[in-house]
Every structure is written in C-alpha cells, then in structure tokens.
C-alpha positions in Angstrom: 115.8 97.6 146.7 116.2 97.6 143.0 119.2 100.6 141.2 119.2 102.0 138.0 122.3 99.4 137.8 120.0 96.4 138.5 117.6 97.9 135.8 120.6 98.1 133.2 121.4 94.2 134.7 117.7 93.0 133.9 117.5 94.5 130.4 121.0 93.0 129.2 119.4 89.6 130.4 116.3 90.5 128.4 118.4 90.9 125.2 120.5 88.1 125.8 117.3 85.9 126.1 115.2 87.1 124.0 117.6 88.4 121.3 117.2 91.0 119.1 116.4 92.1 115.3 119.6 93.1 114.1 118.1 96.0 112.2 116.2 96.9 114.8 119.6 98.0 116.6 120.4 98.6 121.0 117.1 99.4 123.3 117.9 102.6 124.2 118.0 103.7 128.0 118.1 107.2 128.8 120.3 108.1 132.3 118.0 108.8 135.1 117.4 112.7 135.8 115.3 114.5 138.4 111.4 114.0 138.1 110.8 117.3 138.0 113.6 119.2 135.7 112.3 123.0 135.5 112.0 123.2 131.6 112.6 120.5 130.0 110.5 117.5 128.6 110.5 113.8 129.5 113.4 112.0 128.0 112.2 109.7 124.9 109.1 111.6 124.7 107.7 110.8 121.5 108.8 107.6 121.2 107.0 104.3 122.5 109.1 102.0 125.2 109.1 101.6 128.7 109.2 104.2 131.3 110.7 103.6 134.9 109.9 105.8 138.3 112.4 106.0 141.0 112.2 107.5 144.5 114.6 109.8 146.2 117.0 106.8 147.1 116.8 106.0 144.0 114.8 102.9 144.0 112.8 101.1 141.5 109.2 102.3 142.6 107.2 101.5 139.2 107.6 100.3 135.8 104.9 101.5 133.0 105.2 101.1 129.0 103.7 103.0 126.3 102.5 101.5 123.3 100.1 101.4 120.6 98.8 105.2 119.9 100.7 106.4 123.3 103.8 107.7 123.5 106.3 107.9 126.5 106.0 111.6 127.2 101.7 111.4 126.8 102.4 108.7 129.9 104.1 110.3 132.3 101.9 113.9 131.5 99.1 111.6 132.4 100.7 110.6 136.2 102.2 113.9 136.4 100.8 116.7 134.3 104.0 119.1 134.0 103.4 119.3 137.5 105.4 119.4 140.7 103.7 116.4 142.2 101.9 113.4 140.7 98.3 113.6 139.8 97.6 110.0 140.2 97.8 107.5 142.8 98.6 107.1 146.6 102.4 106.2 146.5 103.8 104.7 149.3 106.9 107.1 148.7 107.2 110.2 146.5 108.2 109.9 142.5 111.6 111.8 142.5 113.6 110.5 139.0 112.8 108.9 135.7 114.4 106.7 133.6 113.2 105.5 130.1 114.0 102.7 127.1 113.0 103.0 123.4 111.5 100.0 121.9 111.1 99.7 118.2 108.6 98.1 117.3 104.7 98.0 118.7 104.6 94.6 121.1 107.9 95.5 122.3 106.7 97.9 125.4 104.3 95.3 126.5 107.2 92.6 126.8 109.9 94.4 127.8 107.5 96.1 130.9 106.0 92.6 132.0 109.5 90.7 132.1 111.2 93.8 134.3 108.1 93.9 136.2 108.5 90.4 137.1 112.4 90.5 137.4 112.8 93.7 139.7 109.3 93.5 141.3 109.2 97.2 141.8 106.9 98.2 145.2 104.3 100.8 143.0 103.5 97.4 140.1 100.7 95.3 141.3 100.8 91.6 139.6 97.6 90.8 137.6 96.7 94.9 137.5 97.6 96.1 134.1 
C-alpha cells in the first residue's frame, strides 16, 4: 500500500534521475486534504501537473496528469463534478483525499504521471490504458 510519504519518496527519485531545469525551480506538491472540502477548490487548480487520489486509509488509488489545454482543477471537475461522490468509474474503494504536483512546462505531466505510475503501481491505473 503506497503513502503520501512513498509518493514524496518516488518524486525525489524522479528529480534525482531525471534532473531538473534550474530555472524551472522545485515540482510543487500540495499536502493531501479531504476529497471533498465544503468550499473550497482543488489545490493547484489552474495549473497543469499531476494529480493523485487517495482512499480513506490513505492509499495511493490513482495517479492522473493534466496537460496540454487541461488544467488540474478541469480534471478532477471531470471525475468529480463539485460533487460528493465521483461521477466516473467503478472504484474498487471510495476516493476520500487528493494530493497534486505542479509541472512547468507541457511534456512534464505526461512523464512525471507515467514514471509514478510505474513506481507506485497505484490499484485505480491500468498499464497500457491512458
């Protein structure tokens, strides 16, 4: 079962493989909050990156990027439309908390999802399904 902390482990190996831009500066992470927060908007919302889904425990369930014309917060309205469920999908356990990661620049989100997909192997990612 993958943690927020084995998520924070995977993109420091990411980094440290793949390096960075200097002026492109850190990937931001945001902390993981509740799913559902009355009121308030996803983190990083207009910003494209990488977004994570976590059940109640806590555990990895899915990792999903937004690039290109997308943003972050036009993601997660798709799988959970502002409301108190999610729209899409039979999940094998309930979407409770979200975490997400800034990229800056456009084939970041693509990278950076495939190489955590494949590192953390969360339950909800299906290989070869993009």
């Amino acid at each position: 079962m993958d943690s927020f902390n084995d998520v924070l482990d995977a993109i420091q190996s990411y980094e440290e493989e793949y390096g960075r831009v200097v002026d492109q500066g850190p990937t931001e992470l945001t902390s993981i909050r509740a799913l559902y927060a009355e009121n308030k908007p996803f983190p990083l919302a207009n910003t494209q990156g990488v977004y994570l889904i976590f059940g109640d425990r806590r555990q990895l369930l899915y990792i999903g990027k937004a690039s290109g014309r997308r943003f972050i917060g036009n993601r997660l309205y798709s799988w959970f439309g502002g409301k108190e469920y999610c729209l899409a999908g039979n999940w094998r356990e309930e979407p409770m908390f979200i975490s997400c990661i800034s990229t800056k620049n456009v084939w970041e989100p693509s990278s950076l999802e495939e190489y955590l997909i494949i590192k953390l192997k969360p339950s909800e990612n299906i290989v070869g399904r993009s």
